[in-house]
mmCIF entry with sequence, helices, sheets and N, C-alpha, C, O atoms, coordinates in Angstrom:
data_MODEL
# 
_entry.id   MODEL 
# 
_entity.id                         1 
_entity.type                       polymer 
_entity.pdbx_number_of_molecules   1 
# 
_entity_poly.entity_id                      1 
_entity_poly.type                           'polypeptide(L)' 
_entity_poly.nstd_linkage                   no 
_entity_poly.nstd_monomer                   no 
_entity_poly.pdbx_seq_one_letter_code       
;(UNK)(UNK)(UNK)(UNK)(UNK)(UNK)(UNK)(UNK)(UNK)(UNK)(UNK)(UNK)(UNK)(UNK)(UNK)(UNK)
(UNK)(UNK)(UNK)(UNK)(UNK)(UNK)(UNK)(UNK)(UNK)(UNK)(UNK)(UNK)(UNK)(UNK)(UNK)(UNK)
(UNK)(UNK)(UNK)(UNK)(UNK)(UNK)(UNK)(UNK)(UNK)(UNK)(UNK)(UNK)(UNK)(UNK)(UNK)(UNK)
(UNK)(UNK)(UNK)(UNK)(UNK)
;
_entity_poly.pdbx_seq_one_letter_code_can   XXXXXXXXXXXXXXXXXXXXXXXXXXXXXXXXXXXXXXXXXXXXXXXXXXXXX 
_entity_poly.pdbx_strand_id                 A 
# 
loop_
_entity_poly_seq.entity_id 
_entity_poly_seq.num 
_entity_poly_seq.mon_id 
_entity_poly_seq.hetero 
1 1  UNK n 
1 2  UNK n 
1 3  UNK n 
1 4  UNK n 
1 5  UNK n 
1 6  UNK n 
1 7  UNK n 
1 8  UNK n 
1 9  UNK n 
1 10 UNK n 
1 11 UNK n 
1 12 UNK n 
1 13 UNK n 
1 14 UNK n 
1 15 UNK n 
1 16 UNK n 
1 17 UNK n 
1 18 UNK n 
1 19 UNK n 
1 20 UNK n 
1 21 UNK n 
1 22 UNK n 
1 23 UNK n 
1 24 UNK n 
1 25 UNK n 
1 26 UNK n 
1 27 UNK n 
1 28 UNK n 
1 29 UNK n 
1 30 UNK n 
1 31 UNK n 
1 32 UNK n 
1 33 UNK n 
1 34 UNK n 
1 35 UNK n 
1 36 UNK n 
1 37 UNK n 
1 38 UNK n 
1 39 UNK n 
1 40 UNK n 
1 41 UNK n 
1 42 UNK n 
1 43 UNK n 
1 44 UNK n 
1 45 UNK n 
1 46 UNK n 
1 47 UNK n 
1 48 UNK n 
1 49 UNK n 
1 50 UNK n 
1 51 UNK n 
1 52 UNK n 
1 53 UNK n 
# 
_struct_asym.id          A 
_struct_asym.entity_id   1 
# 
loop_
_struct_conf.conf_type_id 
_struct_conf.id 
_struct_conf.pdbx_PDB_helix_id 
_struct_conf.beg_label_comp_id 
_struct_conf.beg_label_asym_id 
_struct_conf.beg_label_seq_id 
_struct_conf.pdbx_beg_PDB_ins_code 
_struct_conf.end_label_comp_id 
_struct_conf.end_label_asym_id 
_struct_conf.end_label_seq_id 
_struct_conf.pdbx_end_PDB_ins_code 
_struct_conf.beg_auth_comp_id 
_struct_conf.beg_auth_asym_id 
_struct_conf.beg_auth_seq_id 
_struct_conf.end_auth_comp_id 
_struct_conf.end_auth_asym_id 
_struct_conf.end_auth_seq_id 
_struct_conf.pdbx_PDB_helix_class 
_struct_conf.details 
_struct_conf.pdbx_PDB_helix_length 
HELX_P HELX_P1 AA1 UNK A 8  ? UNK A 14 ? UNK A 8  UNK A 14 1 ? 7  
HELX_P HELX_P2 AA2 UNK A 19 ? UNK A 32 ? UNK A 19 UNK A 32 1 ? 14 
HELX_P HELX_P3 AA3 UNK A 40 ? UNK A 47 ? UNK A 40 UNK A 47 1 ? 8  
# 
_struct_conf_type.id          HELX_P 
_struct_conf_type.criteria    ? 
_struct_conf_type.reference   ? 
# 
loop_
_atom_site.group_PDB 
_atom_site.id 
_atom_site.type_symbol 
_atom_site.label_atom_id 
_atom_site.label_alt_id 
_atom_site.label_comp_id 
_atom_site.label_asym_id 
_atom_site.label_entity_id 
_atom_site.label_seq_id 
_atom_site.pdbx_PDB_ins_code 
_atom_site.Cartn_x 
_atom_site.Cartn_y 
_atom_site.Cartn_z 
_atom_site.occupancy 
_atom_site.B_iso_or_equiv 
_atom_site.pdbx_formal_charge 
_atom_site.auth_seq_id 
_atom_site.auth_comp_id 
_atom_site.auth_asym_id 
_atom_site.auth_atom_id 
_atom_site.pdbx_PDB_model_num 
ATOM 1   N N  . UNK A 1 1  ? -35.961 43.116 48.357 1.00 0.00 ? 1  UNK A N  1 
ATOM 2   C CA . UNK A 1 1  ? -35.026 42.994 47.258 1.00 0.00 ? 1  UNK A CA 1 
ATOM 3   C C  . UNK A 1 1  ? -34.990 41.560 46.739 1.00 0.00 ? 1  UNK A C  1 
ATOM 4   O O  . UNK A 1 1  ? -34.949 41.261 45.545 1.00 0.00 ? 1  UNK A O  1 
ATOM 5   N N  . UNK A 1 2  ? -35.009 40.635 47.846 1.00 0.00 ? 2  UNK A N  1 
ATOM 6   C CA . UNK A 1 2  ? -34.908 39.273 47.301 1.00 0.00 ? 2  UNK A CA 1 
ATOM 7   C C  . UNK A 1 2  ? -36.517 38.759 46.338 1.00 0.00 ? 2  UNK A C  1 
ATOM 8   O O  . UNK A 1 2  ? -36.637 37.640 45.839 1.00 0.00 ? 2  UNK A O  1 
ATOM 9   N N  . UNK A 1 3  ? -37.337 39.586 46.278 1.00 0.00 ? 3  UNK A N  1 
ATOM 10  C CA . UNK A 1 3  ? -38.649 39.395 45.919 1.00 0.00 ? 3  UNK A CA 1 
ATOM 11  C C  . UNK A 1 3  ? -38.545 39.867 44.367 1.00 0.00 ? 3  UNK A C  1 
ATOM 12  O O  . UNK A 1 3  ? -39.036 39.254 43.420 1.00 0.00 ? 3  UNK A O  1 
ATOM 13  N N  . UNK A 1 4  ? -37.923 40.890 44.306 1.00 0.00 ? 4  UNK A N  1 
ATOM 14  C CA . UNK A 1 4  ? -37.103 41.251 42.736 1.00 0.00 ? 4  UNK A CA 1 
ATOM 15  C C  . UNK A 1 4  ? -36.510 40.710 42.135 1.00 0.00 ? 4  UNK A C  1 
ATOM 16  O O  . UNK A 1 4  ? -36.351 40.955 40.939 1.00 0.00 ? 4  UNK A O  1 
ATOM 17  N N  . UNK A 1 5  ? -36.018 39.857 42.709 1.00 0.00 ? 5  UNK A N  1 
ATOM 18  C CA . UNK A 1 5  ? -34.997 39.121 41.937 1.00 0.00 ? 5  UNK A CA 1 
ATOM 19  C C  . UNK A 1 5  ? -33.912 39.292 42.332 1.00 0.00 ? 5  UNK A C  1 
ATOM 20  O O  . UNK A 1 5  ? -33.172 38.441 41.838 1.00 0.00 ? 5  UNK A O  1 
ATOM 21  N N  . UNK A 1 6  ? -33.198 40.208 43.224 1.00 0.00 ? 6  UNK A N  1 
ATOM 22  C CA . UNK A 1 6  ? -31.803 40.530 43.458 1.00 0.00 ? 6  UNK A CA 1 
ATOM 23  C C  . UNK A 1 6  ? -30.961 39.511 43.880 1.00 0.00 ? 6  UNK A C  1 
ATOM 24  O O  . UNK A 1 6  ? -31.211 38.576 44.641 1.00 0.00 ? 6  UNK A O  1 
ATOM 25  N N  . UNK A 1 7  ? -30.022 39.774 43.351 1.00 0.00 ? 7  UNK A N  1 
ATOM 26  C CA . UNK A 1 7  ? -28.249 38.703 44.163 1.00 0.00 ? 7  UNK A CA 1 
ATOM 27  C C  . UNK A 1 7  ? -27.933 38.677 45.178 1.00 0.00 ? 7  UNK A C  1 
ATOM 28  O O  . UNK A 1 7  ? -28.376 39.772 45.525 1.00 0.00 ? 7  UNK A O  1 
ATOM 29  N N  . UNK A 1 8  ? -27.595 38.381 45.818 1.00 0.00 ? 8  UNK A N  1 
ATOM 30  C CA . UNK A 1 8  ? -26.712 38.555 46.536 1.00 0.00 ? 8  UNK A CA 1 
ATOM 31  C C  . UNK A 1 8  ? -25.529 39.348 47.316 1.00 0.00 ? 8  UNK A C  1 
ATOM 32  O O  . UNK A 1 8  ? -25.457 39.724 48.487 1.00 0.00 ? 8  UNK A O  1 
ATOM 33  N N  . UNK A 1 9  ? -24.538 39.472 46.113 1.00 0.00 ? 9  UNK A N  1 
ATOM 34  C CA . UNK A 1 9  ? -23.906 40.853 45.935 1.00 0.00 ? 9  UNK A CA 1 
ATOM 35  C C  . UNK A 1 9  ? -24.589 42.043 45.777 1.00 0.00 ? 9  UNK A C  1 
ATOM 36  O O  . UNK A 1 9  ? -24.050 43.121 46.030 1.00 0.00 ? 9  UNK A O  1 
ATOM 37  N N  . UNK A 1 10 ? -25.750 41.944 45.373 1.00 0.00 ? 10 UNK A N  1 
ATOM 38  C CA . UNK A 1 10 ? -26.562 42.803 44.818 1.00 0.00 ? 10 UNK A CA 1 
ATOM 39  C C  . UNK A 1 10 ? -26.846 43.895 46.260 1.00 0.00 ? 10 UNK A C  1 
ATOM 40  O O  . UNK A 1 10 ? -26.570 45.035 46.633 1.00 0.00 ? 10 UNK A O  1 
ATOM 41  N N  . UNK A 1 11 ? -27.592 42.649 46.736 1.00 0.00 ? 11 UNK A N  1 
ATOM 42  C CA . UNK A 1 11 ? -28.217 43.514 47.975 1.00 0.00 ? 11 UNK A CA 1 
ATOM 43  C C  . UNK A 1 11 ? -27.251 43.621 48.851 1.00 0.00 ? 11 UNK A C  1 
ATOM 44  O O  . UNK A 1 11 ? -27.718 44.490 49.587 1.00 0.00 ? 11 UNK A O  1 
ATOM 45  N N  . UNK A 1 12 ? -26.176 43.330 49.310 1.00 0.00 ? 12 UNK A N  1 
ATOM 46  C CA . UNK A 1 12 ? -25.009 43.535 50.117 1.00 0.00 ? 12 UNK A CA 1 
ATOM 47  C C  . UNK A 1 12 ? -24.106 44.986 49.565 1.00 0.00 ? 12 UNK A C  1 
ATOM 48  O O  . UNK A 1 12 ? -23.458 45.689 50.341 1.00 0.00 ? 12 UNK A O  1 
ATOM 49  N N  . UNK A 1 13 ? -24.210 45.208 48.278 1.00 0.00 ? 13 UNK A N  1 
ATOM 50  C CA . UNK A 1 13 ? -23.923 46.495 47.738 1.00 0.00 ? 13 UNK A CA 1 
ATOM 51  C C  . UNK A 1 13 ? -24.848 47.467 47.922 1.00 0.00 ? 13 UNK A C  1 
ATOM 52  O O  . UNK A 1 13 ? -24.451 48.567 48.307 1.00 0.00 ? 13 UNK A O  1 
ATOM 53  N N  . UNK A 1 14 ? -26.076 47.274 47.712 1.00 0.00 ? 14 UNK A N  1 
ATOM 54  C CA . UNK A 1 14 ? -26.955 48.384 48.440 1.00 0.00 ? 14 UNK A CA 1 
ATOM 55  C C  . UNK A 1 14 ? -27.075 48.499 49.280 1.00 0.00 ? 14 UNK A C  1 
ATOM 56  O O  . UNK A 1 14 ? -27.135 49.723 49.400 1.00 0.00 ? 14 UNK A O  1 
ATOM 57  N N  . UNK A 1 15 ? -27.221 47.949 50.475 1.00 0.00 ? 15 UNK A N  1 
ATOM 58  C CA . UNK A 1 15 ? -27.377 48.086 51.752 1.00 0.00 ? 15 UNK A CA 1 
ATOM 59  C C  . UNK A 1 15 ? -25.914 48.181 52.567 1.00 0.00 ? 15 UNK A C  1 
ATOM 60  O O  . UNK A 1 15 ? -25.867 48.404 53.776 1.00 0.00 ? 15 UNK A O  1 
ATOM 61  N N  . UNK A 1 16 ? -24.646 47.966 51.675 1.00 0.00 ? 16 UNK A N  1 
ATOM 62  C CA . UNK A 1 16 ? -23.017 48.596 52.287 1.00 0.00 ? 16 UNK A CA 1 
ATOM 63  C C  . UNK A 1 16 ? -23.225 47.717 53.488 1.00 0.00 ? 16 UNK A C  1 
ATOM 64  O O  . UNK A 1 16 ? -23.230 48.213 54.615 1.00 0.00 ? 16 UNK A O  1 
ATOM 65  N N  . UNK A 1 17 ? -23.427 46.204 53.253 1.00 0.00 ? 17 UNK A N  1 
ATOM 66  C CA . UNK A 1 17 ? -23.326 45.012 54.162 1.00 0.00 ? 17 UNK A CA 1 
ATOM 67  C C  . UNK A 1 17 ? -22.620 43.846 53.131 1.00 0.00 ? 17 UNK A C  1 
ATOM 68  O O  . UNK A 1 17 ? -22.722 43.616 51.926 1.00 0.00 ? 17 UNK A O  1 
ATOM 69  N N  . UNK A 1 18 ? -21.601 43.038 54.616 1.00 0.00 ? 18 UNK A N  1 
ATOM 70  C CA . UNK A 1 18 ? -21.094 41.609 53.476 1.00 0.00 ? 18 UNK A CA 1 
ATOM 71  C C  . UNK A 1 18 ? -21.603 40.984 53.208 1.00 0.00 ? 18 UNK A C  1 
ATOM 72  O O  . UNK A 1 18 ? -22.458 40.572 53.992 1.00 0.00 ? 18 UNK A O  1 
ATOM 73  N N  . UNK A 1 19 ? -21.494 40.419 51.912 1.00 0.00 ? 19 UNK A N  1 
ATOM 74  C CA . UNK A 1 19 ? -22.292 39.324 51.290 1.00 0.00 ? 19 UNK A CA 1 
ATOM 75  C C  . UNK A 1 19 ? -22.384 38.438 52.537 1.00 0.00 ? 19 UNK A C  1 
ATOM 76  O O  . UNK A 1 19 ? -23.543 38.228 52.893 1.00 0.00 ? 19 UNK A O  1 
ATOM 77  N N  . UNK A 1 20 ? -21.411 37.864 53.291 1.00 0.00 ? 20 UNK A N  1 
ATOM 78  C CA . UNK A 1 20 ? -21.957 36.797 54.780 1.00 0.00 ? 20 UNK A CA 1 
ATOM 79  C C  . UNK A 1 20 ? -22.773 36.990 55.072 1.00 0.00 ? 20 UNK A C  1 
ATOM 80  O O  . UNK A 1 20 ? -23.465 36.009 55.344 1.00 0.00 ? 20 UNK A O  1 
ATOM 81  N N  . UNK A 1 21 ? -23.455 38.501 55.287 1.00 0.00 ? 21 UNK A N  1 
ATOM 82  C CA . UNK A 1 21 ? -24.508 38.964 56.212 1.00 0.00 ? 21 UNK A CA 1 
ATOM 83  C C  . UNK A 1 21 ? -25.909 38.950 56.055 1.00 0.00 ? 21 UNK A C  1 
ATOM 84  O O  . UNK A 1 21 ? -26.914 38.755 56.738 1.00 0.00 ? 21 UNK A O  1 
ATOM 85  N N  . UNK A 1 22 ? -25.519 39.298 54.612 1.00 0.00 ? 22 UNK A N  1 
ATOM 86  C CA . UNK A 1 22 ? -26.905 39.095 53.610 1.00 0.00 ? 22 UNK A CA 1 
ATOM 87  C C  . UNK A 1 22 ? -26.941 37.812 53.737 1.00 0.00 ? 22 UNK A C  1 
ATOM 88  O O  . UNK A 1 22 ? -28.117 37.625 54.048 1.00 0.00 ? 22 UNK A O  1 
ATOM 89  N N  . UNK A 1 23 ? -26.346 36.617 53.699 1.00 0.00 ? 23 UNK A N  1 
ATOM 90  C CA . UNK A 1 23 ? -26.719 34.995 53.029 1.00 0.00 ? 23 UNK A CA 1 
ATOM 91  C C  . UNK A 1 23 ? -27.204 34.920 54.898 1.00 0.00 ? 23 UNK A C  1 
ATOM 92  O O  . UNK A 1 23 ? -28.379 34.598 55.073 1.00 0.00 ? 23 UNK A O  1 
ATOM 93  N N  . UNK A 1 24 ? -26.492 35.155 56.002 1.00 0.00 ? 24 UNK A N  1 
ATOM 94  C CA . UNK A 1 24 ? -26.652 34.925 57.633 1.00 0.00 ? 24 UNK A CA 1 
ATOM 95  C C  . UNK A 1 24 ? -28.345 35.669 57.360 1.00 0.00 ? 24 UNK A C  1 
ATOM 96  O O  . UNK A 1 24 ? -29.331 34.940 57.471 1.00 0.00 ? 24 UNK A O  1 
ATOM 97  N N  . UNK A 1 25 ? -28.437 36.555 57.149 1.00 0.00 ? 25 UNK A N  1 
ATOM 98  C CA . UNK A 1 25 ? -30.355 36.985 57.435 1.00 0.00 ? 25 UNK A CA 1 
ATOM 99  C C  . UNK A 1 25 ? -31.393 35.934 56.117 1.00 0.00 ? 25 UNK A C  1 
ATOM 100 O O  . UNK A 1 25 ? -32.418 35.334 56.441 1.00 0.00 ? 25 UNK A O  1 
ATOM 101 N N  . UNK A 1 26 ? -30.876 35.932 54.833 1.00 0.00 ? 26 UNK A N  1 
ATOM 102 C CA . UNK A 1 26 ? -31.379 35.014 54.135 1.00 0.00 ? 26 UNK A CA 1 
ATOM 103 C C  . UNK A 1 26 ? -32.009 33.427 54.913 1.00 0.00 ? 26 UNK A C  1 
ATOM 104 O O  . UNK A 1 26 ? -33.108 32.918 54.692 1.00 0.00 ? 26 UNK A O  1 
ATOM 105 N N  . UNK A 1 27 ? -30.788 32.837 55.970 1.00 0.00 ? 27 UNK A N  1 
ATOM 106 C CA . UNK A 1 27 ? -31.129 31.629 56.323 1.00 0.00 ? 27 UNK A CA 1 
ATOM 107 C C  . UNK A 1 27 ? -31.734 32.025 57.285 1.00 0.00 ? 27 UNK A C  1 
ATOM 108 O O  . UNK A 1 27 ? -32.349 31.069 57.757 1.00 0.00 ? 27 UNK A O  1 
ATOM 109 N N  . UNK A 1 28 ? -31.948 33.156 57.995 1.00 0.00 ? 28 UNK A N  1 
ATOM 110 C CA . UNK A 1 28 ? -32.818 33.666 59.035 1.00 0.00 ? 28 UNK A CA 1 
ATOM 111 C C  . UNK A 1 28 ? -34.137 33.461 58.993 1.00 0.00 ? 28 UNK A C  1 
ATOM 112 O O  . UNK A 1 28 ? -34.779 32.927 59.897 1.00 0.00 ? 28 UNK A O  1 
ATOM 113 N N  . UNK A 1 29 ? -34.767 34.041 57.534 1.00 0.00 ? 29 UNK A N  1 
ATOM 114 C CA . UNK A 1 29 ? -35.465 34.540 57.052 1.00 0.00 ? 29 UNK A CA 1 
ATOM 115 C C  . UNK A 1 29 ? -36.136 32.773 56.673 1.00 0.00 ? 29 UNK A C  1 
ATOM 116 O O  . UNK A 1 29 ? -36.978 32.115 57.284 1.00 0.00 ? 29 UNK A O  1 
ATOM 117 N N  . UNK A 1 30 ? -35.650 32.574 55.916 1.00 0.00 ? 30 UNK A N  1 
ATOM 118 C CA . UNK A 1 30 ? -35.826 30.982 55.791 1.00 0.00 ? 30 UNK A CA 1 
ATOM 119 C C  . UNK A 1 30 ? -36.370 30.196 56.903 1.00 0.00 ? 30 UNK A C  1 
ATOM 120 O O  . UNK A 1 30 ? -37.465 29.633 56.884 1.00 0.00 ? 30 UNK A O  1 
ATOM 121 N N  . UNK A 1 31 ? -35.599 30.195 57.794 1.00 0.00 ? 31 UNK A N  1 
ATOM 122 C CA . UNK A 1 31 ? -36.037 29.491 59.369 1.00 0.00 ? 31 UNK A CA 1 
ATOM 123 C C  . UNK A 1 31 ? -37.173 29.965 59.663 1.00 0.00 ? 31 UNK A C  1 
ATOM 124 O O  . UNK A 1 31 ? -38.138 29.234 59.444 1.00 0.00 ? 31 UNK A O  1 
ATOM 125 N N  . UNK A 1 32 ? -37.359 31.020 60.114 1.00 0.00 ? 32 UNK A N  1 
ATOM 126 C CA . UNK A 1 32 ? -38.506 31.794 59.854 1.00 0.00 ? 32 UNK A CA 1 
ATOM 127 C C  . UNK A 1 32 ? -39.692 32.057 60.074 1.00 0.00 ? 32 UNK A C  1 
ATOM 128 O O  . UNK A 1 32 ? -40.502 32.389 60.940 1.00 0.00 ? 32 UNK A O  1 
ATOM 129 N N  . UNK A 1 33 ? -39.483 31.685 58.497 1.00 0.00 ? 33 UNK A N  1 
ATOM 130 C CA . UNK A 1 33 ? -40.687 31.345 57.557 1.00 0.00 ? 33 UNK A CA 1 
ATOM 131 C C  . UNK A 1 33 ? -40.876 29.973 57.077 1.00 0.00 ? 33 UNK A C  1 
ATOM 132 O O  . UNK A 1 33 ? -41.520 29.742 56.054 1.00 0.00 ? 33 UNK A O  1 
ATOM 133 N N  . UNK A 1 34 ? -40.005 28.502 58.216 1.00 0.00 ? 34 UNK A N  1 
ATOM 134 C CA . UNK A 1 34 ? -40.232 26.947 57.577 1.00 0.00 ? 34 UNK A CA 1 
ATOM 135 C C  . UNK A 1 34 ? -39.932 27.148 56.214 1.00 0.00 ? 34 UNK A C  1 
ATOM 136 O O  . UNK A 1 34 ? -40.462 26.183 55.665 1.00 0.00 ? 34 UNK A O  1 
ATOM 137 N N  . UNK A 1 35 ? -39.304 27.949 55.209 1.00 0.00 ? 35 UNK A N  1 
ATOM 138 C CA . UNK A 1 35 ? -39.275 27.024 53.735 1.00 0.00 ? 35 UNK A CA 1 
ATOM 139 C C  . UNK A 1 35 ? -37.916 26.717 53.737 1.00 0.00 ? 35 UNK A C  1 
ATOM 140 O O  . UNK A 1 35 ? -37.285 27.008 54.753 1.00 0.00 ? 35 UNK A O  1 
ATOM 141 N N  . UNK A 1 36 ? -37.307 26.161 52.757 1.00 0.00 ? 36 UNK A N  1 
ATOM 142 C CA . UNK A 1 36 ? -36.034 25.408 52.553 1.00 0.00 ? 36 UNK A CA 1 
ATOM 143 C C  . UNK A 1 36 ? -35.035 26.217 51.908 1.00 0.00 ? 36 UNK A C  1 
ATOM 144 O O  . UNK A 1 36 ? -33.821 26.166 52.109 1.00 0.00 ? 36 UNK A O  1 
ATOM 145 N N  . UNK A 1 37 ? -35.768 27.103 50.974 1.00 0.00 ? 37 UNK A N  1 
ATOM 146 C CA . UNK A 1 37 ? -35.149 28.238 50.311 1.00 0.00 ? 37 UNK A CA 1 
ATOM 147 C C  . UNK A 1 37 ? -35.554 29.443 49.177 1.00 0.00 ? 37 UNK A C  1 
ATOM 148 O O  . UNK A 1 37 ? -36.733 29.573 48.849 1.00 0.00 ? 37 UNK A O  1 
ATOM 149 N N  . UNK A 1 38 ? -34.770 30.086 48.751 1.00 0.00 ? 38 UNK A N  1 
ATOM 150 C CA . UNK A 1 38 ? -35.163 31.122 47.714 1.00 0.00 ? 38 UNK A CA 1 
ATOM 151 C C  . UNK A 1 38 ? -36.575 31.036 46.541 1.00 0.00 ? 38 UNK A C  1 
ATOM 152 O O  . UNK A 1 38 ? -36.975 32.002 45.892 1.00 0.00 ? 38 UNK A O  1 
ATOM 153 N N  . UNK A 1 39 ? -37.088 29.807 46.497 1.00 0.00 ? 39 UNK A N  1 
ATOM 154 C CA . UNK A 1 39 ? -38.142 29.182 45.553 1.00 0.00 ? 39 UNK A CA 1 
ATOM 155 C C  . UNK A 1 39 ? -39.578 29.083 46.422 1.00 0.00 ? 39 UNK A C  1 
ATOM 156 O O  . UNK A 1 39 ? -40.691 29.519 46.131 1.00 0.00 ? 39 UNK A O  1 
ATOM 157 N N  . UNK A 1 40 ? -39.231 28.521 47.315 1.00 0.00 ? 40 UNK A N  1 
ATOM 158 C CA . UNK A 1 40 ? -40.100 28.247 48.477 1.00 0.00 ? 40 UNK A CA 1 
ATOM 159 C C  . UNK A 1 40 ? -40.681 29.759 49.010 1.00 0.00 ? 40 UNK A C  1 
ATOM 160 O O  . UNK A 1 40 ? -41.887 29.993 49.099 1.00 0.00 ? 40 UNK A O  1 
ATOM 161 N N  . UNK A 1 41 ? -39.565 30.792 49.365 1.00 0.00 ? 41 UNK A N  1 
ATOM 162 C CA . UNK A 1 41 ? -39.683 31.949 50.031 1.00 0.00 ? 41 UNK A CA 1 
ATOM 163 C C  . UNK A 1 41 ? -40.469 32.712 49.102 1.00 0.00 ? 41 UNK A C  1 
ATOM 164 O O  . UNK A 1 41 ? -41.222 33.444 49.744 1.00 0.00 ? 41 UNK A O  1 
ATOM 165 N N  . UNK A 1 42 ? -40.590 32.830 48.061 1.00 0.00 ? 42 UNK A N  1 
ATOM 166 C CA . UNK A 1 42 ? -41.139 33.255 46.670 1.00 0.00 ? 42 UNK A CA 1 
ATOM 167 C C  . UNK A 1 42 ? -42.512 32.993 46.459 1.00 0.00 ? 42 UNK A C  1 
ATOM 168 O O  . UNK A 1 42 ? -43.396 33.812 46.207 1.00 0.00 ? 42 UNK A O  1 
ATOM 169 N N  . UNK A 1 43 ? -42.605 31.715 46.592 1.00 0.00 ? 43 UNK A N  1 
ATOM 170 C CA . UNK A 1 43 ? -44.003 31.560 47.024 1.00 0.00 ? 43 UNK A CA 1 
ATOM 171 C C  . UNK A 1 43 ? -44.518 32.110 47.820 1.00 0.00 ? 43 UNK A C  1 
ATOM 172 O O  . UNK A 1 43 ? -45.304 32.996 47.484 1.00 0.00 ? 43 UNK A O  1 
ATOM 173 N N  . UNK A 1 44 ? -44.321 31.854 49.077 1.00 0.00 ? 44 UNK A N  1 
ATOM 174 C CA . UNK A 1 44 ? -44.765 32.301 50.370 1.00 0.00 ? 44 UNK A CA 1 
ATOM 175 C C  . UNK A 1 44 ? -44.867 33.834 50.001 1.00 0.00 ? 44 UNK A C  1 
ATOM 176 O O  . UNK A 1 44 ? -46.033 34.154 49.768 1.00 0.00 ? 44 UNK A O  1 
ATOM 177 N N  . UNK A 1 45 ? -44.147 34.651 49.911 1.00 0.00 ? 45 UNK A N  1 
ATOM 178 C CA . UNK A 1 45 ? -44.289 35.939 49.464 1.00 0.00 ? 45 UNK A CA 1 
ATOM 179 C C  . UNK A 1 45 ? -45.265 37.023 48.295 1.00 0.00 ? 45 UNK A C  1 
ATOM 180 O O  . UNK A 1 45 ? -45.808 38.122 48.402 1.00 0.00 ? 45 UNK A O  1 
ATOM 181 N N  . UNK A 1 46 ? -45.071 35.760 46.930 1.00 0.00 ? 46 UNK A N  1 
ATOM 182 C CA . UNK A 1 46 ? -46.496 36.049 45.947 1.00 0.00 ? 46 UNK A CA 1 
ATOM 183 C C  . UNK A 1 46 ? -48.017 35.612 46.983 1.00 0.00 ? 46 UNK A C  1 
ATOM 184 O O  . UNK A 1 46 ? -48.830 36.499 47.243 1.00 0.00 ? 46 UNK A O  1 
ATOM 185 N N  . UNK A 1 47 ? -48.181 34.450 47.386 1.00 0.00 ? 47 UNK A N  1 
ATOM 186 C CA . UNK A 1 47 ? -49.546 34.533 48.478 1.00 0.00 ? 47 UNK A CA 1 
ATOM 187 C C  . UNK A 1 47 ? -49.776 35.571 49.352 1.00 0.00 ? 47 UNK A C  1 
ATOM 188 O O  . UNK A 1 47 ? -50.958 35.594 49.695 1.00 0.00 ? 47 UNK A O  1 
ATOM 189 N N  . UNK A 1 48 ? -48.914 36.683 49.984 1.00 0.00 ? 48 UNK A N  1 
ATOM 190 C CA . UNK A 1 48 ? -49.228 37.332 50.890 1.00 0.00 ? 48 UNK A CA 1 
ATOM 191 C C  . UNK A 1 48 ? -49.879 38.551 49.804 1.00 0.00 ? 48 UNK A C  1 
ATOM 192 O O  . UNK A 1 48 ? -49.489 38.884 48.685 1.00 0.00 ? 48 UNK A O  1 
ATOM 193 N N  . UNK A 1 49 ? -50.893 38.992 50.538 1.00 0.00 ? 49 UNK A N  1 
ATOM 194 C CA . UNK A 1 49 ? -51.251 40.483 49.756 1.00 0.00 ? 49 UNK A CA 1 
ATOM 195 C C  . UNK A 1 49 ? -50.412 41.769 49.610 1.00 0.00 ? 49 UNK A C  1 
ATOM 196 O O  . UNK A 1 49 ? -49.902 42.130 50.670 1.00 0.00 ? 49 UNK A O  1 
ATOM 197 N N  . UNK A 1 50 ? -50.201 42.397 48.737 1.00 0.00 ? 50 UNK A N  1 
ATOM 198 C CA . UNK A 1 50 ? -49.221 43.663 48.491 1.00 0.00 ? 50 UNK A CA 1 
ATOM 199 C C  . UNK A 1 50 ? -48.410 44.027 49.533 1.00 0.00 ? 50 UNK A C  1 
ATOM 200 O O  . UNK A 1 50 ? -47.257 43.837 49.922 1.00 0.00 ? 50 UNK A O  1 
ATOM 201 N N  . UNK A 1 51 ? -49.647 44.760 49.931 1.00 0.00 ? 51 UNK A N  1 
ATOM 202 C CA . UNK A 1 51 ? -49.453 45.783 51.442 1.00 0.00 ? 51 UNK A CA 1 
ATOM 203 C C  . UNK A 1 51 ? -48.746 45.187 52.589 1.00 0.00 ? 51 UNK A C  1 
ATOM 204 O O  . UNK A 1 51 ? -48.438 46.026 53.436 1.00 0.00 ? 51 UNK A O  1 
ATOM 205 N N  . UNK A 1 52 ? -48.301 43.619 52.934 1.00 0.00 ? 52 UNK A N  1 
ATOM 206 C CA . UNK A 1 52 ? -47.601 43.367 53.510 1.00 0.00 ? 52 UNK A CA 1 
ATOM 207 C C  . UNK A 1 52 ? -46.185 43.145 53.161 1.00 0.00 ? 52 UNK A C  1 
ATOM 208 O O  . UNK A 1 52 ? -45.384 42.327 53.611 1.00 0.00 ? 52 UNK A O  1 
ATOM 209 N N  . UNK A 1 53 ? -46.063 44.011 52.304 1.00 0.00 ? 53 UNK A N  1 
ATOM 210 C CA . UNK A 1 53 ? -44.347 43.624 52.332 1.00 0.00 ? 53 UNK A CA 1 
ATOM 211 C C  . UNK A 1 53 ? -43.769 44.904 52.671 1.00 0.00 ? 53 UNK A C  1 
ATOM 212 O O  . UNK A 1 53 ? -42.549 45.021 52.783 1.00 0.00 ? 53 UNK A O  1 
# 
């Protein structure tokens, strides 16, 4: 979802989780994967081929 473009709220409304929880796996996700944030992660994500997401 975060690869779409989604919010925040966004994905915490679809998935019927708190926004805390979503931003707590976001910095997860971040750690990770070493980038700093949402721009960085984006990258990293367009380089990987399709089929791995």
């Amino acid at each position: 979802m975060m690869k779409r473009g989604s919010e925040v709220p966004e994905i915490s409304e679809v998935l019927k989780i708190k926004v805390d929880t979503v931003r707590y796996y976001q910095k997860s996700i971040y750690r990770k994967t070493h980038v700093r944030g949402q721009v960085q992660l984006m990258r990293l994500l367009l380089r990987l081929p399709s089929g791995n997401l």
